[in-house]
C-alpha positions, 0 to 999 in steps of 0.5 A, spaced: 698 221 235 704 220 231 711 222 231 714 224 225 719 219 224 712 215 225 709 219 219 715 217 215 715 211 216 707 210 215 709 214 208 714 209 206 710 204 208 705 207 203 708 208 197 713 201 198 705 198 198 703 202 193 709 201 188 714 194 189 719 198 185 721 205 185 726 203 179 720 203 176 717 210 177 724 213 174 723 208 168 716 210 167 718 218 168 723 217 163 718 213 157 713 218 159 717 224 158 720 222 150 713 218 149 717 212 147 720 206 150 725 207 145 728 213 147 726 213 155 731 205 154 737 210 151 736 215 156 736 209 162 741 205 158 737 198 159 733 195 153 727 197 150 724 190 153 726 191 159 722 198 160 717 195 156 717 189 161 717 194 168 711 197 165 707 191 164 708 190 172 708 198 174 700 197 171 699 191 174 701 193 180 697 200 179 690 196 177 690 200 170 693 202 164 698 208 164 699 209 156 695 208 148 701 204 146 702 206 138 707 203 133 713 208 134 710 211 140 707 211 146 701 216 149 699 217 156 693 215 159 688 220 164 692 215 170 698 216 166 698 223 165 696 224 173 703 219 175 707 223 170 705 229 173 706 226 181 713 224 179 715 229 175 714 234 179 717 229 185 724 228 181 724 235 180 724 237 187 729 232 189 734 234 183 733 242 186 735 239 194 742 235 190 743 241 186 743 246 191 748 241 196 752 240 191 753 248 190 753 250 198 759 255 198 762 252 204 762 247 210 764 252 215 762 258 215 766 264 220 763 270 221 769 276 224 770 283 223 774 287 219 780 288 224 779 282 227 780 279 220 786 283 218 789 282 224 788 275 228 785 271 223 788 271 216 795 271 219 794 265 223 790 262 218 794 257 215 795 253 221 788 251 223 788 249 215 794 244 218 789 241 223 783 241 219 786 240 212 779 238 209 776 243 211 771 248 206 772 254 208 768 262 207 770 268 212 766 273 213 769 280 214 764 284 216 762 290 222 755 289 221 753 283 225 748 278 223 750 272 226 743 271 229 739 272 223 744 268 218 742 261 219 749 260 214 754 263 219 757 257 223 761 260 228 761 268 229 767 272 233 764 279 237 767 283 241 762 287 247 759 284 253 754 278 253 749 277 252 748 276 245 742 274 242 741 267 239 748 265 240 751 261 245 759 263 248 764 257 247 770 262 248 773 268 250 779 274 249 781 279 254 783 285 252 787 290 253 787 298 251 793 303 249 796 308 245 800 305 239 805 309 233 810 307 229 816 305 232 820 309 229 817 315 232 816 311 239 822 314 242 820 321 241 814 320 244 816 317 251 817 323 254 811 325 253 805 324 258 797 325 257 797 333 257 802 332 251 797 328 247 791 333 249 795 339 248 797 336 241 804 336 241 805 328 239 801 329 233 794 327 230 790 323 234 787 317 229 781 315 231 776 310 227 768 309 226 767 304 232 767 297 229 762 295 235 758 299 239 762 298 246 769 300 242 773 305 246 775 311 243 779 317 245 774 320 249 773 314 253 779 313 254 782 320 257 775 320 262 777 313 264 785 318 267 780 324 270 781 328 263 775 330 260 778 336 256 777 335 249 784 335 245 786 340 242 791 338 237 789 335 231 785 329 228 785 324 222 780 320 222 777 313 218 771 310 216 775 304 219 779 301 225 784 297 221 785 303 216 785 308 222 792 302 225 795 302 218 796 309 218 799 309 226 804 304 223 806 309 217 808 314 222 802 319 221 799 318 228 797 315 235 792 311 235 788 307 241 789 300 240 787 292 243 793 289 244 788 282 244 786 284 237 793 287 234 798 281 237 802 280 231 804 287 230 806 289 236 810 282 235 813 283 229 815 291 230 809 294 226 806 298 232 810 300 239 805 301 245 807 308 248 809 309 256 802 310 258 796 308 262 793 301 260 786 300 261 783 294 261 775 294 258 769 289 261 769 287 254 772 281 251 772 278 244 767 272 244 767 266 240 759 264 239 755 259 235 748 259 234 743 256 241 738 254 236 742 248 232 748 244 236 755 246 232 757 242 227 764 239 229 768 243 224 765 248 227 767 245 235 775 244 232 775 251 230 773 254 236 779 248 240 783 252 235 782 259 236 784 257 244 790 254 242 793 259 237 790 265 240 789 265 247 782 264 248 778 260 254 773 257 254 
């Protein structure tokens, strides 16, 4: 039983056996396809006698005639017909494979959500383009997870509880989550506790469509302080977690956020984290790769930069 570098080389072997010169081959495609020696000699940039010349040795070397040779053209033989077919086909097939390497979209390809995207990663972005700076690269910015089913995904980041399905975890972010606003009306709220946001008296309430399935939302968080009387105040709600903190930071509402996943504008004086309970989920967010390929080294450096610029561990 052969291996398959064993059958590999068993072919070359082969076909080197076979034919002495693949210059040959592509010289007889090309006389093959313009029907003229001619023609196939402008097309190679050699002379007309040395294409005639390779095809004097391609016949000899394959024990029979390959074209009718006429005065201004040449016509293919039954052997030459079942050559051109072979190598017509075969070329083809290589000039696909170059084709498609030539036009992939990246060299590495990230996959985040939409709020990990917006919040952490393409504000630091610049930096691992500093470290990397040949890097080709394509982020996908989705809440729809298919990092194990999407071979073209290099490197993915999820938040929840592994394990995950056909990853592999390389590293992770703690989490930690409290009611936000705008600062400007953080000082008008601190003097108000969780009784005042179930009663409504601190405004709406911002809630957003979970972007994973273990996002905490305002119900979870008040059962966690022993309140499991449903708010009666008034609620905004968005299809998205980033719009839901974008409306926070106008002023407009208290929304619950990941102060893992929201660093930068609670840095930078976008977002104000009220005085009140911290929880701190079992969630975390998780660099993964794939378990069914190796990473590729773009995609090892990535992960190294993420630990370095945003505090996860391996």
């Amino acid at each position: 039983m052969h291996t398959l570098s064993e059958w590999k080389e068993l072919l070359m072997h082969r076909l080197r056996r076979s034919v002495s010169s693949l210059t040959a081959l592509l010289t007889f495609e090309a006389a093959a396809r313009r029907e003229s020696f001619t023609r196939a000699a402008g097309e190679l940039g050699v002379t007309q006698a040395a294409v005639s010349r390779r095809m004097k040795l391609l016949e000899a070397e394959i024990g029979r005639p390959l074209f009718l040779r006429a005065n201004r053209r040449v016509l293919l033989t039954e052997e030459g017909l079942a050559l051109y077919a072979a190598t017509s086909d075969g070329f083809d097939c290589i000039a696909d494979a170059i084709a498609r390497i030539r036009e992939r979209p990246a060299d590495l390809t990230v996959a985040v959500s939409v709020a990990f995207a917006h919040f952490r990663l393409l504000p630091e972005l610049s930096s691992f383009r500093d470290v990397v700076p040949d890097a080709n690269l394509r982020v996908v910015s989705s809440d729809t997870w298919t990092a194990p089913d999407d071979p073209s995904i290099d490197i993915a980041v999820r938040y929840g509880a592994p394990p995950f399905r056909g990853m592999r975890v390389l590293g992770s972010l703690g989490e930690a989550v409290v009611p936000v606003c705008a600062p400007s009306r953080a000082g008008e709220l601190a003097q108000y506790d969780i009784d005042d946001l179930i009663a409504g008296r601190c405004g709406a309430l911002i809630e957003a469509d979970a972007p994973e399935p273990t996002w905490m939302g305002w119900g979870q968080w008040f059962t966690a302080q022993g309140r499991t009387i449903r708010p009666t105040g008034t609620w905004l709600r968005f299809s998205s977690y980033s719009d839901g903190l974008y409306a926070a930071m106008a002023g407009q509402g208290i929304a619950l956020g990941w102060k893992g996943l929201i660093e930068r504008p609670l840095g930078d004086g976008r977002l104000a984290a009220l005085s009140l309970p911290v929880l701190t989920p079992k969630e975390r967010h998780w660099i993964m790769v794939s378990d069914k390929v190796a990473p590729s080294t773009q995609a090892e450096a990535f992960a190294s930069w993420m630990e370095r610029s945003m505090g996860f561990v391996p």
